[in-house]
C-alpha distance (Angstrom), angle and dihedral (degrees) to the residues before:
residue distance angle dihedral
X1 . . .
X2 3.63 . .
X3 3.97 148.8 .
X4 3.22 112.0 -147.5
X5 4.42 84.3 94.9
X6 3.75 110.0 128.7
X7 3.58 106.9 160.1
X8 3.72 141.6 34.4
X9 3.62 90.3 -120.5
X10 3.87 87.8 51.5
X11 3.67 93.0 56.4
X12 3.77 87.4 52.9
X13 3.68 97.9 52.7
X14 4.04 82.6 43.1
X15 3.04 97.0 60.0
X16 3.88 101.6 43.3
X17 4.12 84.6 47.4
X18 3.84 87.1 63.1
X19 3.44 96.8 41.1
X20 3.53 89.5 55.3
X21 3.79 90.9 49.8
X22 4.03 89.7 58.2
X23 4.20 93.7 50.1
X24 3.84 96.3 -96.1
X25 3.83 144.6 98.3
X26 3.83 136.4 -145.7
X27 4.17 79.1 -124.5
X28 4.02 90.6 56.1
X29 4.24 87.4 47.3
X30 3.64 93.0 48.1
X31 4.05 90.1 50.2
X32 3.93 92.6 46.9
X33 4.24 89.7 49.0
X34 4.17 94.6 38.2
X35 3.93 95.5 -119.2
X36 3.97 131.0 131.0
X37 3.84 115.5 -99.7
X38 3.50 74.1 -125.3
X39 4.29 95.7 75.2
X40 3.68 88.4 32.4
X41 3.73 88.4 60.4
X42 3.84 94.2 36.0
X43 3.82 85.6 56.3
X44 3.43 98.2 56.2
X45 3.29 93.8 53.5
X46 3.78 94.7 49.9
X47 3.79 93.7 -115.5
X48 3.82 94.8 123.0
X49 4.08 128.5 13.5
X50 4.11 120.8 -124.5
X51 3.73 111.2 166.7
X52 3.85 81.4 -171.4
X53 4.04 91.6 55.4
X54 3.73 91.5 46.2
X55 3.39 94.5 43.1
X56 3.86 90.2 57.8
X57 3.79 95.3 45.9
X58 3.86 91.8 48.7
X59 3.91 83.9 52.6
X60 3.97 96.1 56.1
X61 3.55 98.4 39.9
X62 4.45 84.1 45.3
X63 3.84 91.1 -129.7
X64 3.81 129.7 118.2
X65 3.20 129.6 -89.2
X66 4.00 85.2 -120.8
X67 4.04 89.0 51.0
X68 3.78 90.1 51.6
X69 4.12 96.6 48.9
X70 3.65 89.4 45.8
X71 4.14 95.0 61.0
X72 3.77 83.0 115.8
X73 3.56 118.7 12.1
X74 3.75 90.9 117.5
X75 3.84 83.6 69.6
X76 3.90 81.0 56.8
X77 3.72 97.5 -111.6
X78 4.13 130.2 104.9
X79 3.85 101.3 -137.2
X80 3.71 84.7 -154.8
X81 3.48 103.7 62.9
X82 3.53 111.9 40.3
């Protein structure tokens, strides 16, 4: 998707940016899958792990799940599994 992600924070904003691109919101997913905005956002930023969440967010933005964990593992880190 890209390389240019520093930050977890940059990731999230990323990933909502792209979302928004393709009709859809990290509010909308969290509505359709029953969780706060709250873990949606906390997910993104790789505070907390939810295969489910991920799973969903890979789905709207038609990437794998693989694609979406590494956003920044050229930084060395895995998002995902902080």
């Amino acid at each position: 998707m890209t390389s240019n992600i520093h930050s977890p924070a940059q990731r999230r904003e990323y990933i909502k940016y792209q979302l928004r691109l393709r009709g859809t919101t990290l509010a909308e997913i969290s509505r359709e899958l029953g969780v706060s905005t709250a873990t949606m956002s906390q997910v993104c930023l790789g505070v907390r792990r939810s295969d489910r969440v991920l799973s969903a967010i890979a789905d709207k933005l038609g990437v794998s799940l693989e694609a979406l964990s590494k956003l920044d593992n050229e930084e060395g880190r895995e998002c995902s599994k902080h």
